[in-house]
Each structure stands twice: as structure tokens, then as C-alpha cells.
N, C-alpha and C positions, 0 to 999 in steps of 0.2 A: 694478925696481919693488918698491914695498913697501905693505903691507899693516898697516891701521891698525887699531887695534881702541881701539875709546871707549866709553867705561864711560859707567853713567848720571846718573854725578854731576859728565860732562866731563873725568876723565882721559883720558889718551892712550898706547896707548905701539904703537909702529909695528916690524916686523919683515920681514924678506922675506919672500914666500910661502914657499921653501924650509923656512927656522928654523920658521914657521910650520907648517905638513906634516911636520914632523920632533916639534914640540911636540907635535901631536893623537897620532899615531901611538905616541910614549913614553905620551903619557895613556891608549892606549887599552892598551896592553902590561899596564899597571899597573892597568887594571880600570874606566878609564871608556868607559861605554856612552853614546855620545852619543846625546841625545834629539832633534839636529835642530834647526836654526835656520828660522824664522819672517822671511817678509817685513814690511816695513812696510802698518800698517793703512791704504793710500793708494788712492784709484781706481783711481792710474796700472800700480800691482801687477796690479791682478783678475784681469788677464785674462793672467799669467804662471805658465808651470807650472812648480812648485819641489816639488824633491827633500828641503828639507832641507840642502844645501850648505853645507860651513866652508870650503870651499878658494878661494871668490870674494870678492871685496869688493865686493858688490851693494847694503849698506848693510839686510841680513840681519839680524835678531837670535838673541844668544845669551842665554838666559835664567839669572837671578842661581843658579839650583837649577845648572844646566850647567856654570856658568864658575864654582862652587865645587867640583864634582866633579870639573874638570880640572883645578884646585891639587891638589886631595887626592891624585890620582892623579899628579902630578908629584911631589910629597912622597915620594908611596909610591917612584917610581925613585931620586930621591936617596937614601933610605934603604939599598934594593935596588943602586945602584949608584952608590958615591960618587963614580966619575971622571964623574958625570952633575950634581954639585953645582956650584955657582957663586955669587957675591955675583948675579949679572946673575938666573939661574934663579929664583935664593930672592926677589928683587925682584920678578918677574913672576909669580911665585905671588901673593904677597901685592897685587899690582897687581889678579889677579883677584878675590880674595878680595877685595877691598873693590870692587869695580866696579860691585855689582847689575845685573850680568845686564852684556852689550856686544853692540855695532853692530859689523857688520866693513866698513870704507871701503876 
């Protein structure tokens, strides 16, 4: 299974859970603190209780301030640790960085 993550302007870019769980965990290595994903503002929500959760694809949001702090923090490990660099990594940085905030599907 894989784990979708769409931006607000309709990109896409799709990864295992794994790769994903492995991404947050380097970002958090490197200093980001996550502030926690938000359900959608829907009726059908209300009455769910949420933690805050990256690791589902509940159709969650991550806000554009979060999902620039975890480029910044994956930056920081490439810099920190080059055998951590990649065309695919430096892709998905900047995927974030242009996302305004993302939905995890």
C-alpha cells in the first residue's frame, strides 16, 4: 500500500508508508517538531477523536508552515549526511516546498 500525499495546488506524489515513516523520523532527527495534522473541516469528522496523526491516510491535513519545516529538516540531513542525498530526496523537498500545506490519502 501506498500513501498519497497532495498538495494544495493538486500535485501528487505517492510513497509507501515505510519511505514515509522513515521521511518524518530523518525530519524529526534534524529538528523538525511536528505541529500535528488536522482533520477535514466535515460533519462526518466531529465526532472522531484525533491525535494529530502523519502515519494514516485519513485524508488529514498538513499545514503549508509543517510541510516547509519538513523540507528544511530533510535539507538539514542531506547536508549532515550525504549518503542521505538523492535526485528522488531533493525532488520531494522541493515537492513540499511548493505544496501549501498537503492532505495525506
Amino acid at each position: 500500500m501506498s500513501m498519497d500525499l497532495i498538495g494544495r495546488s493538486g500535485q501528487k506524489w505517492s510513497l509507501s508508508y515505510g519511505a514515509w515513516a522513515f521521511l518524518l523520523e530523518l525530519a524529526e532527527k534534524y529538528g523538525w517538531q511536528p505541529a500535528g495534522t488536522t482533520l477535514p473541516d466535515d460533519p462526518a469528522y466531529a465526532d472522531i477523536p484525533w491525535d494529530g496523526d502523519y502515519g494514516s491516510s485519513d485524508f488529514q491535513a498538513i499545514s503549508a508552515t509543517d510541510a516547509m519545516e519538513i523540507a528544511a529538516a530533510l535539507e538539514r540531513a542531506i547536508l549532515a549526511e550525504p549518503e542521505e542525498d538523492s535526485d528522488t530526496r531533493r525532488e520531494f523537498i522541493e515537492f513540499l516546498r511548493q505544496s501549501g500545506g498537503l492532505v495525506l490519502a
